[in-house]
N, C-alpha and C positions, 0 to 999 in steps of 0.2 A: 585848439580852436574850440569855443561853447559852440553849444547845440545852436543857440540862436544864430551865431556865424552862418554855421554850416547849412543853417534851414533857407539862411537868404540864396546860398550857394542852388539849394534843391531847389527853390523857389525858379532861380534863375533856367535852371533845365529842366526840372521834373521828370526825372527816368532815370532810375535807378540801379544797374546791374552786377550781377555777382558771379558772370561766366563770360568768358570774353568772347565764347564761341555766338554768343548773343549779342554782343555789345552793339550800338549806333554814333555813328560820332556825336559828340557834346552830353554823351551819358557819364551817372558818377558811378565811376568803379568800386563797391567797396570787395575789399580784400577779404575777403571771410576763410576761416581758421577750421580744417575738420579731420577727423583720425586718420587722415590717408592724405589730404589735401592740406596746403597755404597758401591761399591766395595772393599772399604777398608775393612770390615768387614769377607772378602773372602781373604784376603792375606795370613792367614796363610794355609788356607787349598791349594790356590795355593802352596807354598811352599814344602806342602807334596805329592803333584803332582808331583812336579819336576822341577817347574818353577826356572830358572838358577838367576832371581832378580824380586823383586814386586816393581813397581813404587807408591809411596802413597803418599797421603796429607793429612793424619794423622796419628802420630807413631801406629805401630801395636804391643802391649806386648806381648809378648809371640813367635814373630817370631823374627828370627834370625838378628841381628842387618844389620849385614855384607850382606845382603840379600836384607835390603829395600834402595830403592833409593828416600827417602825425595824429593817432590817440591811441590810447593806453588799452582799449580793446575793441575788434570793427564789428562783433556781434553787437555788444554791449550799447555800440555806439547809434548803430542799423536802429536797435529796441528805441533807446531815448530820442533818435530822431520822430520816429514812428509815433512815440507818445506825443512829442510836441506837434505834431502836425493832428495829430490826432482831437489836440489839444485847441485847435482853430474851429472846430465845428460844434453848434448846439442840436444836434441833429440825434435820433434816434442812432442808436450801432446797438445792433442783434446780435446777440453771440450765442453762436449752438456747440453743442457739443454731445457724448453720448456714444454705447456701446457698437451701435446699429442702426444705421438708416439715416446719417446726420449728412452726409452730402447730399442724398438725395432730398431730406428736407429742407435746406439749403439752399438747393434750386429752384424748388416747389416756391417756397418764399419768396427767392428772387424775383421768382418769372408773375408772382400774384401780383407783390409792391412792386414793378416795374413797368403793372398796368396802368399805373394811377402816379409814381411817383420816380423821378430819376435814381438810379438805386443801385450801388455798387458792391460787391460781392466777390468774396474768394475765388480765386479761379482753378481749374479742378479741386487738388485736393492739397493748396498749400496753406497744412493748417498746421504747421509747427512753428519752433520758436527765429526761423526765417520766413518762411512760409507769411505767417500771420502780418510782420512788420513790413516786410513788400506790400503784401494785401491793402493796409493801411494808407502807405505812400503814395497807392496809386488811385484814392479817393479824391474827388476834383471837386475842387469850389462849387461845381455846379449840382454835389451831390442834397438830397433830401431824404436818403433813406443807408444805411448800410448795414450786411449781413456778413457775417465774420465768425468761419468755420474751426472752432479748435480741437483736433486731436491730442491724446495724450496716452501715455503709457508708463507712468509714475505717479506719486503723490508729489503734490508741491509746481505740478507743470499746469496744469489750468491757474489756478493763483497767478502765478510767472507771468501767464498770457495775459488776464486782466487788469494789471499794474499798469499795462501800454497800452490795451484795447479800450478801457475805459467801459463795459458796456451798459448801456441803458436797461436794455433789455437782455434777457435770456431763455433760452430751452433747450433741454438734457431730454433729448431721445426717448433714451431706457439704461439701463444698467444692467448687462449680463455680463454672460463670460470671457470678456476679449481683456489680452495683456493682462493675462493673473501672473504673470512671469515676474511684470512689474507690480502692477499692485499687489498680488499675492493672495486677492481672496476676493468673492464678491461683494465682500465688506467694502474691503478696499477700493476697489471699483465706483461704488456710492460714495466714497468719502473723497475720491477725487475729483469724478465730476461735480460732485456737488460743491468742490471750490469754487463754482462759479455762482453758485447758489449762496454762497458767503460772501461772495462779492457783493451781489446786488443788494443781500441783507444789510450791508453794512453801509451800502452808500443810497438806500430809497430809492432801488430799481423794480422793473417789473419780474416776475417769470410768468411765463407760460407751461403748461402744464398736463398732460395725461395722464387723466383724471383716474382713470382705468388702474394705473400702478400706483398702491398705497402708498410705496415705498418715496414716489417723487413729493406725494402729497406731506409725506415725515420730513423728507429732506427740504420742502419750501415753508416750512412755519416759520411765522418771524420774518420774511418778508414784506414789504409794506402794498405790492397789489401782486394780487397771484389771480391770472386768467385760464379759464379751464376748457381743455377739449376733450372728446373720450364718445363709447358708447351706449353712456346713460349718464345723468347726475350732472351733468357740464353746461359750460355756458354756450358751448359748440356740439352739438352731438350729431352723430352719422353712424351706417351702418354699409357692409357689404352687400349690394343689391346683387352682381352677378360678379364672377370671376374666370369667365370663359370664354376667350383667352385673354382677355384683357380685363381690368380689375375696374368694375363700375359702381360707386358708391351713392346713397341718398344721404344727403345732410338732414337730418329729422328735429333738428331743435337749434332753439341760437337766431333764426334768418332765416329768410324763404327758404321753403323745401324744396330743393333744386336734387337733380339728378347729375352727376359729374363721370361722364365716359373718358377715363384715363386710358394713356398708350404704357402704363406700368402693369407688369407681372406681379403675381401670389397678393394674398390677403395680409403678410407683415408689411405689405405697404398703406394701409388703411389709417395708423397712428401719423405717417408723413402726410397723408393728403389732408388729413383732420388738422393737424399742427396748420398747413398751411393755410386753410381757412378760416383757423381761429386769428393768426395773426395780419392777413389781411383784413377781416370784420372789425378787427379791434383799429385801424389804422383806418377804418370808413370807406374802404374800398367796398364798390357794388356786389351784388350777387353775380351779376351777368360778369363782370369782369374778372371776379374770382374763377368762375366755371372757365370762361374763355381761356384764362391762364394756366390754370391745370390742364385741361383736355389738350392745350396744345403745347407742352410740354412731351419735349422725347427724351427717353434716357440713351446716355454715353459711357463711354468707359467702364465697360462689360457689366452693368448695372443695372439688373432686373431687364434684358432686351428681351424681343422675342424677334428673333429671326426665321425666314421662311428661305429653306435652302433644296429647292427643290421638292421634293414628296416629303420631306421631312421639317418638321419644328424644332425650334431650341430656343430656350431659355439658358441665356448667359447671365448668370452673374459671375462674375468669377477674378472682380475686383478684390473682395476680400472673404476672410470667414472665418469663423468662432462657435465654440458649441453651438451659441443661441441662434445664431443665423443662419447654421447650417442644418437644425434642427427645424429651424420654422421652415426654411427652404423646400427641405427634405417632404415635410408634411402636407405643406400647398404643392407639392407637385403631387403625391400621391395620391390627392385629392380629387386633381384632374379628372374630367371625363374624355378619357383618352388610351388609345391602344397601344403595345409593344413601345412602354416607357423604358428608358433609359438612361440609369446614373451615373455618371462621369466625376466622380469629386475624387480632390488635391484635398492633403493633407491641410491641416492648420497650426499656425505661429503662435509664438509668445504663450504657450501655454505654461510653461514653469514643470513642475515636476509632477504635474498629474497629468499631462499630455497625455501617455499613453490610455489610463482611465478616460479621458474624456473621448477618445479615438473607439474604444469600447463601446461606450454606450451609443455611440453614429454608429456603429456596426449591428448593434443589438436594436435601433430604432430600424433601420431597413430593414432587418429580417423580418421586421411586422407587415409587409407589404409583399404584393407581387412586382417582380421586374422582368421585364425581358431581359437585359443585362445588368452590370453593376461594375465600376471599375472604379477599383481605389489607386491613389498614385502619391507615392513618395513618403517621406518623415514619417510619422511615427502609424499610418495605415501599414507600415510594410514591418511594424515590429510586432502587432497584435496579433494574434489571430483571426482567421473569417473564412467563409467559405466562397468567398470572391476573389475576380481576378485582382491582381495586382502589379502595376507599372513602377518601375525606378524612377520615372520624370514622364514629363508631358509629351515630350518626343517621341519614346518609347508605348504611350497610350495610344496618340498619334498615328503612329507605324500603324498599331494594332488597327485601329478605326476605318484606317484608308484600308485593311485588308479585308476588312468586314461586309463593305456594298451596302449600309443600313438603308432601307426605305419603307416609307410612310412609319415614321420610327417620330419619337418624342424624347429631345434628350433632355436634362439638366445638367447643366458644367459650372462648376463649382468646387471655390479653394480660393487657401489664403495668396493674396499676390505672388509672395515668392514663389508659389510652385507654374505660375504664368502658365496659368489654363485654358487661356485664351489659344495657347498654339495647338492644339485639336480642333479646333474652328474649322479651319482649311481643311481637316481630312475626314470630313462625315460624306459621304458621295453625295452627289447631286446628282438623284434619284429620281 
């Protein structure tokens, strides 16, 4: 079947799913293919779901002929859907990307242009190579703005995404130390995000830019309009007015001098609030409506929160973490004006073969500081040395916490997802 076939097919239902445990009647099943999983082996019971056709790359017996839609591969075929439909719109499409702080910019963005314009956006964090082409699918004729979040952990995979994404526009975060496993180096790292930066170079797109890191300003030459935010020198500039407990910034140049009281944690969120009012001012969104969209902006998914649990504070991040983040983390919390703090961080992923160096120098950065506690948990915290405690898993930190009674106590919890740091949550007493 061509793409064009299959597009009238979407067209005709618009809802597209790839787990049946989701499915709705009259949705199109694609089959999708993964190291533990076939999809295909699930078409018929899609079918008895209700699913209106199953996309496969290999005959399914027993399900209704007139039902499966035959190709040669149902990622491959997911992507060039995606691009085609992608391909109906003359619309701005935003693509972010970057080491640190790209969902949360993301959001920041969404929630600005969705004061002013209908504006569709990745939802939490599906920014891989299904992720993205869902993402796409589920943008509606009625759209006038779209933002489209891509992760990566290889060279050659931002490229991958922009063949389908098409994007207009672009912005790359920062560039630290996350997935040198895959990229292999902080080189590396610049020269994959910056695939998106060759994208726009080559087809007369915009980037957006922080102005502050040379490095982005190296990697955008030769782009045909480069917009800039930062804390001097930019076409957007702000500065951190207070950060206790919540992160309140002045915009100082660009557009009215506005004050913006955010409900986000620590000063490395200062580049995401800037980002996002660069790209709202550039798209003619008001002042008052940029502040409005920020300040009422809350974070999810263990993402810069600050919870109040009783006598006690916390600061959840504890979605992800990489030297850089866990570094900046580390520092805005020490910076706090605040008594009998306490660090709770999960080890961190995809480091490659300096993992344990990089677990070093987090260990040798807190020693600079006072704590009242300090708890390291799992991968390579448990293979360094230190003079902290140390947990096998979160459970086990967990135990520990619920045995402790902490009050009027300030924690930080923090680590990469897999070590699911979030489940200490439940056992800080409520004090």
């Amino acid at each position: 079947m061509s793409i064009e076939s299959l597009y009238h097919s979407f067209l005709q239902y618009s809802s597209i799913q790839t787990d049946t445990r989701k499915l709705k009647p009259g949705d199109l099943f694609f089959a999708l293919k993964g190291d533990r999983f076939n999809g295909n082996e699930f078409a018929v019971a899609a079918l008895k779901a209700g699913a209106s056709f199953v996309v496969v790359d290999e005959f399914i017996p027993g399900a209704d002929k007139e039902k499966q839609i035959m190709v040669d591969n149902v990622l491959e075929t997911l992507q060039d859907l995606a691009k085609f439909h992608r391909q109906q719109f003359k619309i701005p499409f935003i693509a972010i990307t970057g080491s640190n702080g790209k969902t949360t910019t993301k959001e920041l963005i969404h929630a600005v242009l969705s004061s002013a314009f209908k504006t569709y956006t990745t939802e939490g964090n599906l920014n891989n190579q299904i992720g993205i082409p869902l993402t796409l699918l589920k943008v509606k004729r009625d759209a006038e703005m779209a933002v489209v979040e891509m992760g990566a952990n290889h060279l050659r995979e931002i490229a991958a995404y922009c063949t389908y994404t098409l994007p207009t526009h672009g912005l790359i975060t920062n560039c630290g130390k996350a997935h040198l496993e895959g990229f292999g180096s902080v080189e590396g790292v610049r020269k994959g995000k910056g695939e998106l930066f060759d994208f726009l170079r080559e087809n007369q797109g915009t980037a957006f830019i922080m102005s502050d890191y040379d490095y982005l300003k190296d990697m955008s030459r030769g782009i045909s309009k480069v917009i800039t935010y930062g804390t001097q020198d930019a076409g957007i500039t702000g500065k951190i007015k207070r950060n206790e407990p919540f992160l309140q910034v002045q915009i100082t140049g660009g557009m009215k001098n506005i004050e913006i009281r955010t409900k986000l944690v620590g000063e490395y969120n200062l580049p995401n609030i800037l980002a996002a009012v660069c790209v709202g001012n550039n798209f003619g969104i008001t002042e008052d409506k940029i502040k409005s969209a920020i300040e009422n902006y809350e974070p999810s998914n263990s993402r810069s929160q600050l919870i109040a649990d009783g006598s006690n504070r916390i600061i959840l991040d504890a979605y992800n973490a990489n030297p850089t983040s866990m570094k900046a983390a580390i520092e805005n919390f020490a910076h706090l004006q605040a008594d009998n703090k306490i660090l709770i961080l999960g080890a961190m992923a995809e480091l490659g073969p300096g993992s344990a160096k990089e677990h070093e120098e987090i260990i040798e950065l807190i020693k600079l500081y006072p704590w009242k506690e300090v708890a390291l948990v799992g991968g390579d915290f448990l293979t360094v040395s230190s003079p902290f405690k140390k947990f096998e898993n979160a459970d086990a930190a967990a135990n520990w916490l619920n045995e402790q009674k902490f009050a009027n106590s300030y924690f930080l919890i923090k680590g990469s997802r897999s070590m699911q740091m979030e489940k200490v949550l439940g056992r800080i007493s409520l004090n």
